[in-house]
DRENTIBA-643954 format. One line per field, with one value per residue: residue number from 0; residue in one letter; x, y, z of N, C-alpha, C in turn. Coordinates in nm, 3 decimals, m for minus. Layout:
DRENTIBA-643954
seq = (NUM:...)
type = (A:...)
nxx = (X:...)
nyy = (Y:...)
nzz = (Z:...)
caxx = (X:...)
cayy = (Y:...)
cazz = (Z:...)
cxx = (X:...)
cyy = (Y:...)
czz = (Z:...)
//
This chain:
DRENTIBA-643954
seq = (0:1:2:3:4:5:6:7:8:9:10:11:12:13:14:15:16:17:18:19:20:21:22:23:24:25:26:27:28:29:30:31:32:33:34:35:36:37:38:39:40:41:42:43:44:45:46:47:48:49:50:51:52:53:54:55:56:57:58:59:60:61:62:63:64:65:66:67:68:69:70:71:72:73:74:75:76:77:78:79:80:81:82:83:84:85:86:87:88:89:90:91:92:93:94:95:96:97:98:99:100:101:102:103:104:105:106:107:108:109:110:111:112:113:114:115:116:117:118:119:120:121:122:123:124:125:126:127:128:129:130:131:132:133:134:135:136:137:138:139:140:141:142:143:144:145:146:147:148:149:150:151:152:153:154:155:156:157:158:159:160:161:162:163:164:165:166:167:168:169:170:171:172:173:174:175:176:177:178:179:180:181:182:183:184:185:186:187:188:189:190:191:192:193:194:195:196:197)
type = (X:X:X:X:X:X:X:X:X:X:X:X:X:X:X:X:X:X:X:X:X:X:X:X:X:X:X:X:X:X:X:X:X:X:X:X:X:X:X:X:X:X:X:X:X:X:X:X:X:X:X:X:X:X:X:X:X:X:X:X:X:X:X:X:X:X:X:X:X:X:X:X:X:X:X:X:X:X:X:X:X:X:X:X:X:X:X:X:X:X:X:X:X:X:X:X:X:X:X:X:X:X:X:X:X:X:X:X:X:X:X:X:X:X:X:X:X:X:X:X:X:X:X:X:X:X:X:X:X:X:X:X:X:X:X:X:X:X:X:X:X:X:X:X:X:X:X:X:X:X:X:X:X:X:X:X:X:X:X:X:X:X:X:X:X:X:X:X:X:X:X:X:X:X:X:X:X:X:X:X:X:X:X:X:X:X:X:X:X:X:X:X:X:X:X:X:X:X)
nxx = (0.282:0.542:0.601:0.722:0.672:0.420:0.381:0.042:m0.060:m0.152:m0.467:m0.418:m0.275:m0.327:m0.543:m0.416:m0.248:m0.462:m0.552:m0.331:m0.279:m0.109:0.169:0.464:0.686:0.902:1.261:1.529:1.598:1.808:1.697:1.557:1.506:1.212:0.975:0.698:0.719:0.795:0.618:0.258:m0.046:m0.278:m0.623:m0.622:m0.777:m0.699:m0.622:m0.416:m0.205:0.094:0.225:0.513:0.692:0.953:1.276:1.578:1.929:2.202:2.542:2.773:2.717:2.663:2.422:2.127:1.931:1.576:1.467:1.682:1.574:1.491:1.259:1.285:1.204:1.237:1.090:0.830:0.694:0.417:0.226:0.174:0.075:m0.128:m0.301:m0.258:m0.488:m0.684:m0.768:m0.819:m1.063:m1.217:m1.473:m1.578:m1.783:m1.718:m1.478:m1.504:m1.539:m1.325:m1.106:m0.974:m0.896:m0.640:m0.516:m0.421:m0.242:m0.046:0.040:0.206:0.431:0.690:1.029:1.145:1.070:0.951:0.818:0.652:0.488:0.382:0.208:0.017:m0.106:m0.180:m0.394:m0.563:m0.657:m0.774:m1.005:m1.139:m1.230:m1.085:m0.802:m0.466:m0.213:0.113:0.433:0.769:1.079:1.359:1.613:1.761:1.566:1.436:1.188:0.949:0.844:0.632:0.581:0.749:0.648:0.442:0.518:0.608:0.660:0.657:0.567:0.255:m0.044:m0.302:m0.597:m0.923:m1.218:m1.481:m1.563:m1.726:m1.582:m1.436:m1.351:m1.480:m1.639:m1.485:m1.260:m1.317:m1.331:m1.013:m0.788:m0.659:m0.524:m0.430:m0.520:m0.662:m0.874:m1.045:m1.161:m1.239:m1.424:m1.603:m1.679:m1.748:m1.841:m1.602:m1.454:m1.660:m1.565:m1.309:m1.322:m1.378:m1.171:m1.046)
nyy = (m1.558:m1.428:m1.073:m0.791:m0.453:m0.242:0.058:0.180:m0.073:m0.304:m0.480:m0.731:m0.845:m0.661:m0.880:m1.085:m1.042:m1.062:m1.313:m1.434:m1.634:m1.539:m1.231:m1.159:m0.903:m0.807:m0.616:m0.590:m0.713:m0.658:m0.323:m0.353:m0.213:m0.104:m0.237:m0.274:m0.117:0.112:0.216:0.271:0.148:0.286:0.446:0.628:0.921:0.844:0.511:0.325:0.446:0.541:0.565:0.681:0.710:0.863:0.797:0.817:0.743:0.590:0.780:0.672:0.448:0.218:m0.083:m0.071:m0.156:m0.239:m0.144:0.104:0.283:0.636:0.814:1.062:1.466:1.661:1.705:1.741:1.506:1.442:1.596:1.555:1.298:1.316:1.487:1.352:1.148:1.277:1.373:1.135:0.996:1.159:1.186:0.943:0.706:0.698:0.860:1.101:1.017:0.874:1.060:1.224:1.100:0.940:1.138:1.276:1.101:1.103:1.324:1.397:1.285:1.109:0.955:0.712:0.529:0.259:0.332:0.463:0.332:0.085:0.221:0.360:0.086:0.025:0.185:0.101:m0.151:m0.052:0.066:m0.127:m0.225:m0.415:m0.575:m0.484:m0.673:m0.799:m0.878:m0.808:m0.916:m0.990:m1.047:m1.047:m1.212:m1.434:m1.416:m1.595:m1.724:m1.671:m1.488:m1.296:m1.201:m1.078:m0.830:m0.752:m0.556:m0.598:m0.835:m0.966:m0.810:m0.965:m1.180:m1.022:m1.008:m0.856:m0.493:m0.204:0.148:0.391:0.533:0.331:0.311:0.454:0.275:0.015:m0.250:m0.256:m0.454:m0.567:m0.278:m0.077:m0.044:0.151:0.221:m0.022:0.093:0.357:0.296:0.137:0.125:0.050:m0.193:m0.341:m0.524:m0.741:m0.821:m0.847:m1.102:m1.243:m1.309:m1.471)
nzz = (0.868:0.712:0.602:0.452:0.483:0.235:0.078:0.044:0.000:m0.209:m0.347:m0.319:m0.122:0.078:0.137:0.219:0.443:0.600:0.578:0.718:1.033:1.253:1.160:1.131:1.081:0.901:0.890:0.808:0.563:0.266:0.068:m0.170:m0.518:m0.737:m0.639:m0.426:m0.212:m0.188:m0.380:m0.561:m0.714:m0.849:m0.970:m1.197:m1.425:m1.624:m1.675:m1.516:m1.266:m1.126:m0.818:m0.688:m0.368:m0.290:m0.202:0.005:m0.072:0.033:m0.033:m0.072:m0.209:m0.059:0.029:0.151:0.418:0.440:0.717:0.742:0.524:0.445:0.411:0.132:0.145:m0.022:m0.256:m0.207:m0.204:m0.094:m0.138:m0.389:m0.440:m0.264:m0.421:m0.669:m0.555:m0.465:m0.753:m0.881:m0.678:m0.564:m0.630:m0.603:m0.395:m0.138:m0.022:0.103:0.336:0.419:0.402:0.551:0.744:0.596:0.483:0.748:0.801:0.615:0.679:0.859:0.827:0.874:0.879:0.834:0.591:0.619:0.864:0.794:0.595:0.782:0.886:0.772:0.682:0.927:0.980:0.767:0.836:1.079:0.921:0.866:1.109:1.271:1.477:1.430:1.418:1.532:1.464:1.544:1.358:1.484:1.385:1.034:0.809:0.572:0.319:0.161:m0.157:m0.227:m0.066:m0.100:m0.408:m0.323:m0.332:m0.530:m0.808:m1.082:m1.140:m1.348:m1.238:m1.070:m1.151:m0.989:m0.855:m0.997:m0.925:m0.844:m0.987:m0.965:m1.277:m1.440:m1.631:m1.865:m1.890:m1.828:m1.539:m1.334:m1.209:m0.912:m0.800:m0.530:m0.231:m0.115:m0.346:m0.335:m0.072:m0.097:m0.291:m0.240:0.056:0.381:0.266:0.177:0.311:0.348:0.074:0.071:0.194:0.031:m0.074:0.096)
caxx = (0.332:0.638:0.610:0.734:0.558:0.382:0.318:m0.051:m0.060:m0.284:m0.546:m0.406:m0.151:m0.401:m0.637:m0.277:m0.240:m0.584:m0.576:m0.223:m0.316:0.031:0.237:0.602:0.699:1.087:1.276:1.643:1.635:1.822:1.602:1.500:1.379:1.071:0.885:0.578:0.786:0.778:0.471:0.148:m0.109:m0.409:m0.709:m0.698:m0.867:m0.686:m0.599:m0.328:m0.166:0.158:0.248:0.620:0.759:1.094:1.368:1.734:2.035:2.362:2.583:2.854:2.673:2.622:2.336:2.086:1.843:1.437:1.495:1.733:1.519:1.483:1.193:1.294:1.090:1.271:1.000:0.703:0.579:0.300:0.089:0.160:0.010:m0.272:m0.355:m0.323:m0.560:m0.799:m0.856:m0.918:m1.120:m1.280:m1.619:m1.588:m1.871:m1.619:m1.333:m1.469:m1.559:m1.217:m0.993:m0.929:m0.802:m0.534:m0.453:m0.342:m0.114:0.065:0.100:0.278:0.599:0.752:1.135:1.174:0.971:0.884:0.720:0.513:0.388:0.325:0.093:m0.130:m0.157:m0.256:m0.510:m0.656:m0.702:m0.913:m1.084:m1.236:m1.280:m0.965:m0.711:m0.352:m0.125:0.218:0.561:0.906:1.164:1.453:1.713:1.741:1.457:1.384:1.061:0.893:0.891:0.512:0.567:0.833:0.577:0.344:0.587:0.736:0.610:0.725:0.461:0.175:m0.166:m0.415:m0.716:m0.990:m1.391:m1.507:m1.630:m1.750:m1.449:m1.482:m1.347:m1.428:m1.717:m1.348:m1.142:m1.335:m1.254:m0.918:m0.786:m0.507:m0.492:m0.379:m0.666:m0.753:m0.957:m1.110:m1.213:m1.333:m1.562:m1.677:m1.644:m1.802:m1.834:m1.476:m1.439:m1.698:m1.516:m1.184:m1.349:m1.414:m1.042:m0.968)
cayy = (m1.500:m1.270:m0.946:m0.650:m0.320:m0.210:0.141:0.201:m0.184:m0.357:m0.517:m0.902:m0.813:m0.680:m0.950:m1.201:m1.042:m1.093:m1.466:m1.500:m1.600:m1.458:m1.183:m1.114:m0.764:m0.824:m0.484:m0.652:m0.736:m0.502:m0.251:m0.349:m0.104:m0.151:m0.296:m0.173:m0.100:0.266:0.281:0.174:0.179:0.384:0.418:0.756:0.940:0.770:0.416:0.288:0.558:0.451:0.658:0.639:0.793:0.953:0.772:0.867:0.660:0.612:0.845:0.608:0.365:0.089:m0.129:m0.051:m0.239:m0.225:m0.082:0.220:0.366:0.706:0.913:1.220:1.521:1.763:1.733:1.759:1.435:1.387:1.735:1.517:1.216:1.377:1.552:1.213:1.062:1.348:1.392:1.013:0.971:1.252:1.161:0.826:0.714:0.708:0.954:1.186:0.930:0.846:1.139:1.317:1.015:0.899:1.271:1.301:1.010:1.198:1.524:1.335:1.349:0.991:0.954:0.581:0.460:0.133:0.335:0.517:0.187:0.056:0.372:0.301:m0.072:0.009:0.259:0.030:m0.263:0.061:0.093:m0.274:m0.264:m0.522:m0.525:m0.487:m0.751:m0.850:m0.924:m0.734:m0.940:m0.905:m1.014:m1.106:m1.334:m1.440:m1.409:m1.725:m1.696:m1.620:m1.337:m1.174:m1.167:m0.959:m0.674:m0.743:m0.444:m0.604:m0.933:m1.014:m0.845:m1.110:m1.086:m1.062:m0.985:m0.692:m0.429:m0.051:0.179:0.578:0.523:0.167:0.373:0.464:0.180:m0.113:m0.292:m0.232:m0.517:m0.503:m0.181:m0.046:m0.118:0.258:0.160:m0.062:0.181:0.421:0.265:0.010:0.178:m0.073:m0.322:m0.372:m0.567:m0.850:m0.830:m0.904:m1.214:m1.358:m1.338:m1.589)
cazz = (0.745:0.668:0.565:0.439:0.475:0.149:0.047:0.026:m0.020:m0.325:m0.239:m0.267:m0.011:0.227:0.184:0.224:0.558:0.690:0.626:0.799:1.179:1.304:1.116:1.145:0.995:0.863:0.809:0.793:0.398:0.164:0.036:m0.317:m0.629:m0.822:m0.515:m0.378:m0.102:m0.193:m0.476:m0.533:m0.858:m0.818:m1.046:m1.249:m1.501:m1.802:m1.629:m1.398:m1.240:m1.032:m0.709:m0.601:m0.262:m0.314:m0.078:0.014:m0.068:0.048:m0.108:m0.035:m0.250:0.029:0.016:0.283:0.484:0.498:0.829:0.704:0.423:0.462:0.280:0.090:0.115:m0.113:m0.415:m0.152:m0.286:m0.046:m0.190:m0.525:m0.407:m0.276:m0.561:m0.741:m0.505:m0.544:m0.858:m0.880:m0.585:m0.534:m0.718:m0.567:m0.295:0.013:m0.015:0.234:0.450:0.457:0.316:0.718:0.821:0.556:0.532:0.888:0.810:0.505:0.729:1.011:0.797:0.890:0.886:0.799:0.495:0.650:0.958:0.702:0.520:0.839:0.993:0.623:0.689:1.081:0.943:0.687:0.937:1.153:0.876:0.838:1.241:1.302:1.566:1.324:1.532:1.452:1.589:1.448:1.355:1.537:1.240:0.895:0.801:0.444:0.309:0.091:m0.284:m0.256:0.021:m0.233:m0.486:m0.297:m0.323:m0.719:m0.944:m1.206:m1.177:m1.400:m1.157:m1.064:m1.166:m0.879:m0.860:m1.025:m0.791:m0.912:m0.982:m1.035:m1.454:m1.497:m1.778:m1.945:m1.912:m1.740:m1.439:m1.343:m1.043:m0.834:m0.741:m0.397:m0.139:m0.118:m0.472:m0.287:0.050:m0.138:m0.432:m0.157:0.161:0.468:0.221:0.131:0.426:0.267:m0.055:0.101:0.320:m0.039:m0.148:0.149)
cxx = (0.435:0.626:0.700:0.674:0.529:0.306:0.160:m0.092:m0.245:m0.331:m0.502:m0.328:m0.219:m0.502:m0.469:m0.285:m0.331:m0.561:m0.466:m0.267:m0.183:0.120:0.333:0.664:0.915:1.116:1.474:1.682:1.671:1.697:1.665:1.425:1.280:1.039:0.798:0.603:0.744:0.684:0.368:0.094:m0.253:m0.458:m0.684:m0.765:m0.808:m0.599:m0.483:m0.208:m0.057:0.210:0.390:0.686:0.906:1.232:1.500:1.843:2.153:2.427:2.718:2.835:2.631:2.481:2.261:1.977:1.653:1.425:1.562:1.703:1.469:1.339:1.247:1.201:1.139:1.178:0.876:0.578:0.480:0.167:0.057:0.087:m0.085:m0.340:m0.424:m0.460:m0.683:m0.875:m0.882:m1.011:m1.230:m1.453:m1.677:m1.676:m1.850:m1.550:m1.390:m1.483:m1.417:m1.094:m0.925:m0.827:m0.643:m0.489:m0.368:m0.217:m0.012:0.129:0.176:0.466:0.709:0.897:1.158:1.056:0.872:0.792:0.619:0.411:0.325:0.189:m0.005:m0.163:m0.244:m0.405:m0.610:m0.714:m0.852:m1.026:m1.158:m1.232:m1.189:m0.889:m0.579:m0.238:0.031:0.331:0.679:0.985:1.299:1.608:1.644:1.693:1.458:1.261:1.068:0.920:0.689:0.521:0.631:0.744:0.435:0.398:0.648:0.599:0.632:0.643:0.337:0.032:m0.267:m0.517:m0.822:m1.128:m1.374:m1.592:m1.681:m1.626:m1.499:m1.455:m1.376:m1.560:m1.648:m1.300:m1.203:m1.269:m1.090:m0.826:m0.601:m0.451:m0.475:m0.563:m0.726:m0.831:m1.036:m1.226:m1.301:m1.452:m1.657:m1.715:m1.646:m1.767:m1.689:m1.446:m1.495:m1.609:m1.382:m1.188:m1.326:m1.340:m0.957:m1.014)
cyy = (m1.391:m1.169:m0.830:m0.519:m0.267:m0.040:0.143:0.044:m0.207:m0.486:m0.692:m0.914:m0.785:m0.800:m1.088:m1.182:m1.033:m1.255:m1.532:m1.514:m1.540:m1.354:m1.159:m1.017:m0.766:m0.689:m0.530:m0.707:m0.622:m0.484:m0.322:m0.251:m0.178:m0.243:m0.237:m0.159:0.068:0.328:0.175:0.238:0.211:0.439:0.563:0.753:0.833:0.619:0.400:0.392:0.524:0.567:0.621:0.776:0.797:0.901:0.817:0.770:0.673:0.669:0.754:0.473:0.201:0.062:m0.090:m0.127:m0.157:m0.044:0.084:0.341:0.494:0.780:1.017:1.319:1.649:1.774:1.769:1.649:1.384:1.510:1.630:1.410:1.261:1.436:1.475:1.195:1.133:1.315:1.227:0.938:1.032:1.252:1.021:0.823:0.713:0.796:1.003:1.114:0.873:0.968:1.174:1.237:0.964:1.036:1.294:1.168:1.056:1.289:1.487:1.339:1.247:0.992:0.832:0.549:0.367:0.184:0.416:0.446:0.164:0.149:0.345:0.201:m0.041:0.076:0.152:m0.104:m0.162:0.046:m0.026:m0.338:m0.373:m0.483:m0.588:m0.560:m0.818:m0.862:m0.858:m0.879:m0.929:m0.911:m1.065:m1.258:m1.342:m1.493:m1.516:m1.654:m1.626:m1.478:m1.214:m1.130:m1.095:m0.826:m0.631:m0.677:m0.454:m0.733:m0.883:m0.962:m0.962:m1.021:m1.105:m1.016:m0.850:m0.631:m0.236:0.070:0.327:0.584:0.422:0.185:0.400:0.380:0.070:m0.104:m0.298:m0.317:m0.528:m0.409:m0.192:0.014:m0.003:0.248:0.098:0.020:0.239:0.426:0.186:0.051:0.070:m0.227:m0.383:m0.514:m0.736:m0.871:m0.910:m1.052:m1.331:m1.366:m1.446:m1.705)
czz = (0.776:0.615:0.569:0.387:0.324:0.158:0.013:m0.058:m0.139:m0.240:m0.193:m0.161:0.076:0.270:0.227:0.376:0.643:0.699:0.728:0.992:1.267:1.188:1.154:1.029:1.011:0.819:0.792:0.696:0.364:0.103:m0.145:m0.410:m0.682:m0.743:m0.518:m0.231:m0.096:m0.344:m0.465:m0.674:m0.794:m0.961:m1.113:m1.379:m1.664:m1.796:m1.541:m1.389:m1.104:m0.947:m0.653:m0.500:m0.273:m0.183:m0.093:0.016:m0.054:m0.055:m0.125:m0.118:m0.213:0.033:0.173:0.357:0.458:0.590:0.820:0.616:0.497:0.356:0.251:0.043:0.051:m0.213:m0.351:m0.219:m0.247:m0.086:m0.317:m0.558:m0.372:m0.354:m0.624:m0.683:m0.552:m0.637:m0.912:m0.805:m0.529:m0.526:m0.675:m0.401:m0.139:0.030:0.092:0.283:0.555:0.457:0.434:0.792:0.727:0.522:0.615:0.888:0.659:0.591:0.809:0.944:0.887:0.825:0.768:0.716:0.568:0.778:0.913:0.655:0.667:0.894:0.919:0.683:0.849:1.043:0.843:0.752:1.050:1.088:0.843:0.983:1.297:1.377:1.421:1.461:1.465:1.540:1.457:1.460:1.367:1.468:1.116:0.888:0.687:0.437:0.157:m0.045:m0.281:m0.170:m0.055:m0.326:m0.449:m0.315:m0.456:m0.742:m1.039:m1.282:m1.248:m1.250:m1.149:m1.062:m1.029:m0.904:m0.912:m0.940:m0.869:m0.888:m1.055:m1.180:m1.506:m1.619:m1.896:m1.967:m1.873:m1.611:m1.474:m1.167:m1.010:m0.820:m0.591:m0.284:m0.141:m0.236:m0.393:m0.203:m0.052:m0.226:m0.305:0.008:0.314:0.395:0.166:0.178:0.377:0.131:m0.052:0.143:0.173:m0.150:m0.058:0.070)
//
């Protein structure tokens, strides 16, 4: 399977890249908006709550690659994201279990977007005991019509198993969120949950 790196990736996307027996991580496509290239949807207090990281664009107005995305940290939007996460997570039966570790991958203060996504995805493979294996692509590859649609923010969520969710007393189940939903309502067990989206 082809890929391109997903911000704090939802969960059909991580369970996509468990079933693939080889990955190839493409960063040689123009960068696309409204992706989940640079956001993700996360559970809060008054339903779907979308998280976007702040990138830098040619001033020059040239199209830029995957590969070239820059994060911008003029707004300090990783306190803002954590906050988010917090106060929707907080109460939830994992967070600390996890919080130290995807923390220390905010504070690290990553250059290139795509080596930010990736550092999450390596961490979330840690966290369901997996070796994270893949191969770069060394040019421009195009990705399937189904691989594109792991990354459109603009598709129709699928629906998937209901699982226990810190507001789902407010709003119900709430699916296709970004896998941290998962971690933290589910923590160990995620891992089964995912097995029975292959």
């Amino acid at each position: 399977m082809k890929f391109i790196p997903a911000y704090l990736p939802a969960v059909g996307y991580l369970a996509a890249l468990r079933n693939s027996e080889t990955l190839e991580c493409c960063l040689h496509s123009h960068y696309e908006k409204q992706t989940y290239r640079n956001r993700c949807t996360i559970y809060g207090a008054n339903g779907r709550l979308n998280l976007t990281v702040p990138v830098m664009h040619n001033s020059n107005g040239q199209r830029q690659t995957d590969l070239e995305m820059k994060i911008h940290y003029a707004d300090n939007w990783q306190k803002n994201h954590w906050k988010s996460l917090e106060a929707a997570y907080r109460s939830s039966p994992y967070f600390e279990f996890y919080e130290d570790e995807l923390s220390e991958v905010y504070q690290q203060n990553h250059q290139g977007l795509m080596e930010m996504n990736l550092a999450f995805i390596d961490l979330f493979y840690r966290w369901l005991d997996e070796p994270f294996s893949m191969t770069m692509a060394k040019e421009y590859t195009p990705l399937s019509k189904e691989e594109k649609q792991l990354l459109d923010a603009k598709s129709t969520p699928k629906e998937y198993p209901n699982y226990p969710q810190t507001f789902d007393n407010k709003h119900g189940f709430i699916s296709s969120l970004s896998c941290v939903d998962l971690f933290f309502n589910l923590g160990p067990e995620a891992k089964q949950y995912l097995n029975h989206l292959t």
